[in-house]
N, C-alpha and C positions, 0 to 999 in steps of 0.2 A: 491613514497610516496605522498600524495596527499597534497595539499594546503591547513590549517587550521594556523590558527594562533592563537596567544595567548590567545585573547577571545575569543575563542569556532567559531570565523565565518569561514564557509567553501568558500573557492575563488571558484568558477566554470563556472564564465564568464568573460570574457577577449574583451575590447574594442580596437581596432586594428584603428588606424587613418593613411588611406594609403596616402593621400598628403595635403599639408597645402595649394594647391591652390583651391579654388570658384572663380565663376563668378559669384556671387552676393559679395556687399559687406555692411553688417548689422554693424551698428556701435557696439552693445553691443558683436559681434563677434570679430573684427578687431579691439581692442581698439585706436591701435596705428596709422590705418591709412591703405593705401592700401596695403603697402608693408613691408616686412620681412626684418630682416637684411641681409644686401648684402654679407655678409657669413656664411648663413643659411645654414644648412645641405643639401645635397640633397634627397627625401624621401627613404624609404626602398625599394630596389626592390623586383622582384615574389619571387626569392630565397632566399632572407634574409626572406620575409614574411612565406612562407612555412616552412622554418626550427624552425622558433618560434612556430607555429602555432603550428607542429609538439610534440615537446617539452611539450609545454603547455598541449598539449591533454593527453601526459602520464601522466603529473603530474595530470588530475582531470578535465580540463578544458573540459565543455560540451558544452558551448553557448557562440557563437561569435558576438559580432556588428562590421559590419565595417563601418566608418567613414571619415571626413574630418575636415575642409577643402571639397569639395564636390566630395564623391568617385568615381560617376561616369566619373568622368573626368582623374581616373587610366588608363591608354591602355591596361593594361591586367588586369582588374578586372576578366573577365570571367573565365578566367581559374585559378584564385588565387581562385574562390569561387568554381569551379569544381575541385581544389584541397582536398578543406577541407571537401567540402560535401562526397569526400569517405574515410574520416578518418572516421574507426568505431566507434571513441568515442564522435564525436561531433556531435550533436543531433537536435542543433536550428544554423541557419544562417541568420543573419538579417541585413537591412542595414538602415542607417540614410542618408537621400538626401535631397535635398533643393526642387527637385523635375523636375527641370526644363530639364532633359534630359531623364527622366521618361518614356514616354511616348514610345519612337523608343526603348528603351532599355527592358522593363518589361519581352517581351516574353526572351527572351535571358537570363536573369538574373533566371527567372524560372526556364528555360531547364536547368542551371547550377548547379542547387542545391540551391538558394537564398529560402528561406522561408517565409518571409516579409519585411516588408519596414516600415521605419519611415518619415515621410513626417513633415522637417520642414516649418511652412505656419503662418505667424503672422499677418493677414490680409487677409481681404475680400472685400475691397474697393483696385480699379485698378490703382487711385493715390497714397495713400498711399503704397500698396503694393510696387510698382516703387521706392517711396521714403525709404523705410525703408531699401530695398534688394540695393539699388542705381542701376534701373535700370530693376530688372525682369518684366517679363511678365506671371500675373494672369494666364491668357487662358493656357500656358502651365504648369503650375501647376498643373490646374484643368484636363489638359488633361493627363496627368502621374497620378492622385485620378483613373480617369476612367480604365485607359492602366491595373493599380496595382489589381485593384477591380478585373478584367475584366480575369486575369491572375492566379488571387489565390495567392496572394503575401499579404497573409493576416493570423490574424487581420492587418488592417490599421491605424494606428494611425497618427494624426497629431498634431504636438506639436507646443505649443502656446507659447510664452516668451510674458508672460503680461506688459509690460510696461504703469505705471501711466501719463496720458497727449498726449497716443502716440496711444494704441490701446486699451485700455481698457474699452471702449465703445463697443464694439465687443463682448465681453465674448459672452453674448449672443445671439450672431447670430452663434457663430463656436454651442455653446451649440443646437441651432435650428437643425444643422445636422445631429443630432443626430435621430430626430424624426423618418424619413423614412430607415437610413441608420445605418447598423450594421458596424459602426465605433467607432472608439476611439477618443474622443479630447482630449488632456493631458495639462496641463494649467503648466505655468512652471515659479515659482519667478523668477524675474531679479538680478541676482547673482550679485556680484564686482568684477569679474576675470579680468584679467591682467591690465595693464596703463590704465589710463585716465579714469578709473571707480569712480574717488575722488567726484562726483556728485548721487551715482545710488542712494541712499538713498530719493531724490526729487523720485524718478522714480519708487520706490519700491514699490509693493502691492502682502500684504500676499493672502496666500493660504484661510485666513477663510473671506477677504472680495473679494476673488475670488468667493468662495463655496456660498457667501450671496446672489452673482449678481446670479447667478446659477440657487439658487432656487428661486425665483423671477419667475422663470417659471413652479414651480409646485416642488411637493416635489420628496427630492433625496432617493434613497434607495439604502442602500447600497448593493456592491458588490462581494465577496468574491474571487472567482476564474475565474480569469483572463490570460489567455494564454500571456506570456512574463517574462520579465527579469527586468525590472526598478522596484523603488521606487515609483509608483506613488499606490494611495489609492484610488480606484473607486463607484463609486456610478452612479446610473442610473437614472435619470428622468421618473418621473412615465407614462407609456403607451409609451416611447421612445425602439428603436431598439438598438442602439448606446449605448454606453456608456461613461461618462465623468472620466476621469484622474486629478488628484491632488499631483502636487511635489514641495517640501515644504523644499529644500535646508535650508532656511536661516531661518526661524518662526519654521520647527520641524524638526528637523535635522533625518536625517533615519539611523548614521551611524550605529546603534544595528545591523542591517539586511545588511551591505553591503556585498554583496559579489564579488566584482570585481574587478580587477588590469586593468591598460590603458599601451598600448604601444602608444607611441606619433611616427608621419611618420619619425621625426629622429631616432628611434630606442630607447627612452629611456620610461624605464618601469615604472610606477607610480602606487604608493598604495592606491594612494588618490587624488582625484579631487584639494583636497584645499589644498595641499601641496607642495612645492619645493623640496622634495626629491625626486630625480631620479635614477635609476640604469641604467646604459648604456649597452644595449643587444647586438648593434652591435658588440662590439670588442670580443666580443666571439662568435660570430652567427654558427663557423663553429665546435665548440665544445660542444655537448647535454648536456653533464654530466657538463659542465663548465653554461651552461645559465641555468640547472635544480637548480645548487646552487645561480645564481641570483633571479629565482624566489622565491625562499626559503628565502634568505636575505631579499629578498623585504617585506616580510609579519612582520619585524621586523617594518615597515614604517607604517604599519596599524593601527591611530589613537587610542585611546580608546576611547569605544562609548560613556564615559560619558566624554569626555573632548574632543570634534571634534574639530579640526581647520577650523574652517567654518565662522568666521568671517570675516570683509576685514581687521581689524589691524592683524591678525594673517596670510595673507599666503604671503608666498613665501617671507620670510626674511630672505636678505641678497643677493636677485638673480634678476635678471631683469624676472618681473610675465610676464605670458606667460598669450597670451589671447586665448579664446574656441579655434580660427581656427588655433593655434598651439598643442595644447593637445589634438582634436579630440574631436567632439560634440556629 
């Protein structure tokens, strides 16, 4: 029986977050600091992963992201993603990376079944970038853009988290990329997710004085059909190859169109980005018929689209709020 829920939306993509560790550490990520609590779960391993996966594809599920925390630093992503690419029902396999191991990795991730890649990049300056990742290094970024391009791990998008005072000066130099290269740039509010967000409001900037810097460079036209899975709403810059992305978490909320449930790398299943309600997948991993009825419950968790929990007084009350690099980005 397939995944619908109450209001008519069909679930058929499932975001998968294989471990909460990166080697970068972005503060709007990591609100709380570097480290996890010191009796954090341990992440899911291949086989707890593959039997979910498994699962999920009978009930409906066709497109997968997988996530972190930064995926490629799983030891056996390879063969977790040359599992699912020969389930006959799953159709797209995509991944979200920071980017930084991109590069030795892309051909391997191809030959596997990987489909494309999400490239997060929130800078174009080699200081800033340092300081915002605490630490990466630009040049390999840019050299995983090439490795992806290079390999057919595409469309390539790279997703921006705008922050007010910090990089949003830049809109329009990611928007420039666009000119010669058939890329995606997705521009992305700075949400309030877990601790220490009591400030993001100073830092906020909507989707329409993103859209404003935008066109500043010529007029946008819009997009319709777009190869992928997110909420972002496209539009192109006139005589540009590329195309620019707009997601609008917190100014227009998209729940009408969601369709997606999250497994977090401890195993618990999420209906909703902005939500504390969790199902715990593990402690039934080894029974289908038993995690087919979690999924099913979970769709009881599915927001109403006219009453989203998307603000920061509404999530995760009563629980200590988990920040992106534990829910999977």
């Amino acid at each position: 029986m397939v995944l619908q829920d109450r209001f008519g939306r069909k679930i058929d993509y499932l975001r998968i977050s294989l471990t909460p560790k990166c080697n970068f550490k972005c503060f709007y990520c990591r609100p709380q600091g570097d480290c996890l609590p010191e009796d954090y779960p341990e992440p899911l391993d291949r086989r707890e992963i593959e039997k979910i996966v498994k699962v999920a594809s009978d009930l409906g599920i066709t497109k997968i992201r997988l996530t972190g925390g930064e995926p490629l630093l799983k030891p056996d992503l390879i063969p977790i993603i040359r599992y699912m690419a020969a389930i006959p029902g799953i159709s797209d396999i995509s991944l979200t990376t920071n980017g930084f191991f991109l590069a030795r990795k892309a051909a391997a991730l191809k030959k596997a079944g990987l489909n494309r890649v999400n490239i997060s990049l929130d800078s174009l300056n080699d200081e800033r970038f340092r300081s915002i990742t605490g630490g990466g290094r630009l040049s390999k970024i840019k050299a995983g853009i090439d490795a992806a391009t290079r390999e057919g791990l595409t469309p390539l998008k790279i997703n921006m988290v705008v922050i007010k005072g910090i990089n949003d000066d830049e809109i329009t130099d990611f928007a420039a990329l666009t000119r010669d290269r058939d890329i995606h740039i997705r521009y992305i509010e700075y949400m309030p997710l877990g601790d220490g967000h009591s400030q993001w409001q100073e830092r906020y900037l909507s989707v329409k004085e993103i859209m404003d810097a935008c066109g500043s460079l010529g007029t946008l036209e819009k997009v319709e059909k777009v190869k992928g899975n997110g909420p972002a709403r496209y539009y192109r810059l006139a005589g540009h190859q590329g195309v620019l992305g707009f997601i609008s978490p917190i100014s227009e909320h998209f729940c009408r169109e969601c369709n997606r449930f999250r497994v977090t790398s401890d195993g618990m299943l999420k209906a909703c980005l902005f939500s504390g309600e969790e199902i715990n997948l593990r402690e039934t991993v080894n029974d289908e018929e038993a995690l087919k009825l979690l999924f099913h419950q979970a769709l009881e968790f599915k927001p109403s689209p006219l009453k989203p929990p998307y603000l920061a007084q509404n999530l995760c009350q009563g629980v200590r709020a988990r920040g992106m690099v534990e829910i999977g980005g």
